[in-house]
N, C-alpha and C positions, 0 to 999 in steps of 0.2 A: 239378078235378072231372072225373070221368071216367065214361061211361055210368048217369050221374045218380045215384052214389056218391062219396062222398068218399075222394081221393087217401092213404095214406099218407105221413106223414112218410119221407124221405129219411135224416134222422141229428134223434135227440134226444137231449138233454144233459140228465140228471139230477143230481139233489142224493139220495142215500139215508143214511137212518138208522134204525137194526137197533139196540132195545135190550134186554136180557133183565135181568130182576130175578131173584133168588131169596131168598127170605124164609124163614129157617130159623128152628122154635120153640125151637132152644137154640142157644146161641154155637156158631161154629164157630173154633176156633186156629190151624188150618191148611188150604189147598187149595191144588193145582195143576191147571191148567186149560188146553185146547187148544181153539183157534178156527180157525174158514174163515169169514171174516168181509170180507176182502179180496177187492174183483172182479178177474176175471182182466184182464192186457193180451191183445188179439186181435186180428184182421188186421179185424173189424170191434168192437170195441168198445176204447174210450181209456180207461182210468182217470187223468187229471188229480189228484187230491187224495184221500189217504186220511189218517184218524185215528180213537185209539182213548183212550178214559176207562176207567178201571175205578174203581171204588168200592167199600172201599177200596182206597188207591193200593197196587200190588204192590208186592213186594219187586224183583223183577225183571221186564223184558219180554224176550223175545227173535223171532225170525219165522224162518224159511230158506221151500226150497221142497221139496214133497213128493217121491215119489215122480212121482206124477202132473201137476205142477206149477207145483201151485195153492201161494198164499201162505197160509203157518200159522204160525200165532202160538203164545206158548207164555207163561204168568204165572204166579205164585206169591202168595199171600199170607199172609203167619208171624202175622198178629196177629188175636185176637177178634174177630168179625164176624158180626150178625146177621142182614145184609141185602148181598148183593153186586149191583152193579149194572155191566154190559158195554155199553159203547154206542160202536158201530161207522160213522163217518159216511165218506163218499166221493163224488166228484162225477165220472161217467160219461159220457162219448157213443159213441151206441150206430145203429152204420149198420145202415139194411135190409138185409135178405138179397138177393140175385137173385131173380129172381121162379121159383117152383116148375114152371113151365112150362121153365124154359132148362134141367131137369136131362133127359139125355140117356135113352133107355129101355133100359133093360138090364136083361135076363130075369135074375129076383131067384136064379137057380140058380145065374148065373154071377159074381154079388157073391161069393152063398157059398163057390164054389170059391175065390174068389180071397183067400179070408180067410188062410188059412194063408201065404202068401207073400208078405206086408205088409211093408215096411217100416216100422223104426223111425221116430217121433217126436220124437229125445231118448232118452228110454228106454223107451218103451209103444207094443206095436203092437197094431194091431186084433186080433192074435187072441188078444191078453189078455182082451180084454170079449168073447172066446165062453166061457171058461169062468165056469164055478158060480163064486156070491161067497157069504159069510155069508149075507147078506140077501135071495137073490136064485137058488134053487134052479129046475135043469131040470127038466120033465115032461113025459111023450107026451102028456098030457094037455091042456096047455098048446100042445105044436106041431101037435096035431088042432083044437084050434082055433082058431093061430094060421091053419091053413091053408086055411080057405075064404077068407082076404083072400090068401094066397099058392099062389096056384093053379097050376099049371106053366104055364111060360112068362110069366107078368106080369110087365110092367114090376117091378125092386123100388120104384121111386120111387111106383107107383100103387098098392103091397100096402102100403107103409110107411103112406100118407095112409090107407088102407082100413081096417089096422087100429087105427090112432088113433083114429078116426071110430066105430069099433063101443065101443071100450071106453067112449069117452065115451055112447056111444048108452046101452048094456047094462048100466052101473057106478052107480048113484046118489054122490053127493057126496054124506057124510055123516059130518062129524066127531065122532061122538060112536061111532062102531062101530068103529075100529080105535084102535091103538095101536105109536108107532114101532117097537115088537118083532113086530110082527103078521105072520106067514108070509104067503108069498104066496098059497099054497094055498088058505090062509083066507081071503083078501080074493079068490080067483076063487070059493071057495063062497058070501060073501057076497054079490057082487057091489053092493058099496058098499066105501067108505072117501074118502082127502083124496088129494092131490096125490103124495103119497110116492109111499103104495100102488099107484096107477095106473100111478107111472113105474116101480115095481119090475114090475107085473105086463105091462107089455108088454117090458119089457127078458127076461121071463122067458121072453117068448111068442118073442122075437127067438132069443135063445140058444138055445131047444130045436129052434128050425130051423139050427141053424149059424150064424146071422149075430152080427154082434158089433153088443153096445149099451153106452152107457156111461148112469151115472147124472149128472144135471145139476143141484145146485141155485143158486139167484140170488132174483131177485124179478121183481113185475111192478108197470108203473105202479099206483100206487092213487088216482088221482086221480078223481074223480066229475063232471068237466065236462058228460059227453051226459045229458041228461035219460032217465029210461026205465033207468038201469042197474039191476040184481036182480041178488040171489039172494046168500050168503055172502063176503064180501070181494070183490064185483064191482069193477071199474075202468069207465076210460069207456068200455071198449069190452064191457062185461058181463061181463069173462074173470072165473073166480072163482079167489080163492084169491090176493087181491092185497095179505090183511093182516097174511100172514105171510111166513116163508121158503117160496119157491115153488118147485117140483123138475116137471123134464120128463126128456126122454132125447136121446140123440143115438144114430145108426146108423150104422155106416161103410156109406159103398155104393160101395163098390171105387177103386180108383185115378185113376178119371175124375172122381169125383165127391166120393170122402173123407166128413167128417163132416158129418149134415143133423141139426139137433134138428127135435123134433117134440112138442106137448105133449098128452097125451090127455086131460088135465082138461079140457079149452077145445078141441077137435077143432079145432087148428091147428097150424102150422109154427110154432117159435120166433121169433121177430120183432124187430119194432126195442121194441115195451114189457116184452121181456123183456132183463133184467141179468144175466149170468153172472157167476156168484161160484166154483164150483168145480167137479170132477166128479172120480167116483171109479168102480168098480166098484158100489156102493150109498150108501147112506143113511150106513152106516158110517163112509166115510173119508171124508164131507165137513161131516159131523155139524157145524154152527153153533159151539156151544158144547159142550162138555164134559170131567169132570174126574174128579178123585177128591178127597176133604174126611173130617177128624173128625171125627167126632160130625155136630150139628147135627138131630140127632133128626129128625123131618117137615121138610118145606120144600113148597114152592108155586116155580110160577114163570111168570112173565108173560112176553110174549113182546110188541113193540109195534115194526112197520114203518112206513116212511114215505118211499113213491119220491114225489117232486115234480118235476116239467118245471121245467128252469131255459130251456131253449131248445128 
């Protein structure tokens, strides 16, 4: 206990299970189908145990690593099938961040400049996530008003949390207004949508100022221990959006400081109750599940998470 607040866990170790149905009104013969199902290894999070079910059993499995390189899976299935079933289990421990006070303050101008002359990763550098993605278009309109939180001379680490804080302030949660194809544009005229939406639309607001963002999806605890929690797939700490696949962003802030997530659904820093599964430029390339199939006329599809504290 700490100024009559409860302390943060230090490192928690989760169990998740990620499983998606899709119930087609005609047979389907064949499909092939791509996952980011797998959480990342990272200098703070361990992935211990991964495994994967499909129903029915494929013909083949196979996995490598992306581009960006996250683990992706890859299955086929040749025979009649009216009901597919993917179920992705993993057992995580996931250390705190340092605390957002030890990041050093550096005038968010000079992040920018220093975007262009990033070093490699492997094969991705920050000034990859300054350019346009599919999903995820520049506009002045967007860096006029990313920029009352980036005001000249501001810390970037204090514009970053600024404008996290607004969108979540100024955006209503609301999944029934968008859809995974939904422009960003549209989701700043609505100002609503879920968890995507928000991370596409400050990733857009980063980019039209120069700075480089990447897209993050994983999950959050969903467990309902504190009494008092609300509102849409809350957890115990009220976050929403904890009963599905969950998406934030990450910001390079220059050399000293490298990658911070930030999540603006929940006007916080990525944490120890978030799970990193992958990250891409957008929504696109780390898309959960997806394929191509014939026939199979209509379909439906469920969608059903479950992070549990194991320690």
């Amino acid at each position: 206990m700490k100024n009559g607040t409860l302390e943060a866990p230090q490192t928690v170790q989760y169990a998740v299970r990620h499983t998606t149905t899709y119930r087609y009104s005609e047979a389907v013969p064949v499909c092939h189908n791509e996952i980011h199902l797998v959480p990342r290894p990272l200098p703070r999070q361990r992935v211990m145990e991964t495994a994967l079910v499909v129903e029915p059993a494929p013909a083949g499995v196979s996995s490598s690593i992306d581009y960006f390189g996250n683990t992706v899976g890859f299955f086929s299935i040749e025979e009649a099938h009216e009901q597919l079933v993917v179920a992705a289990s993993s057992r995580v421990a996931v250390d705190a961040p340092p605390p957002w006070t030890d990041l050093p303050d550096i005038p968010w101008e000079q992040v920018r400049d220093a975007v262009g002359g990033t070093p490699g990763n492997g094969t991705v550098t920050a000034r990859e996530f300054v350019c346009e993605s599919p999903l995820v278009r520049s506009a002045p309109a967007l860096a006029a008003w990313a920029s009352s939180s980036f005001s000249p001379g501001r810390p970037w680490a204090d514009a970053l949390l600024d404008l996290t804080r607004r969108i979540h302030r100024d955006f209503v949660y609301d999944p029934t207004a968008t859809t995974t194809s939904t422009p960003v544009e549209d989701v700043f005229a609505l100002r609503r949508g879920v968890c995507q939406d928000f991370a596409h639309l400050q990733i857009a607001c980063l980019r039209s100022l120069g700075l480089a963002a990447r897209y993050v999806s994983g999950y959050l605890c969903n467990e309902r221990r504190v009494h008092g929690s609300t509102g849409a797939g809350a957890n115990d700490a009220g976050m929403v959006g904890a009963d599905a696949s969950h998406a934030w962003l990450a910001c390079w802030g220059g050399p000293e400081i490298g990658w911070v997530d930030v999540d603006p659904t929940n006007d916080c820093p990525a944490g120890v109750l978030h799970v990193t599964v992958a990250w891409g430029r957008d929504y696109g390339d780390v898309s959960p599940v997806k394929g191509v199939c014939v026939g199979g006329g209509t379909h439906v599809m469920d969608v059903a998470v479950h992070v549990r504290r194991t320690a």
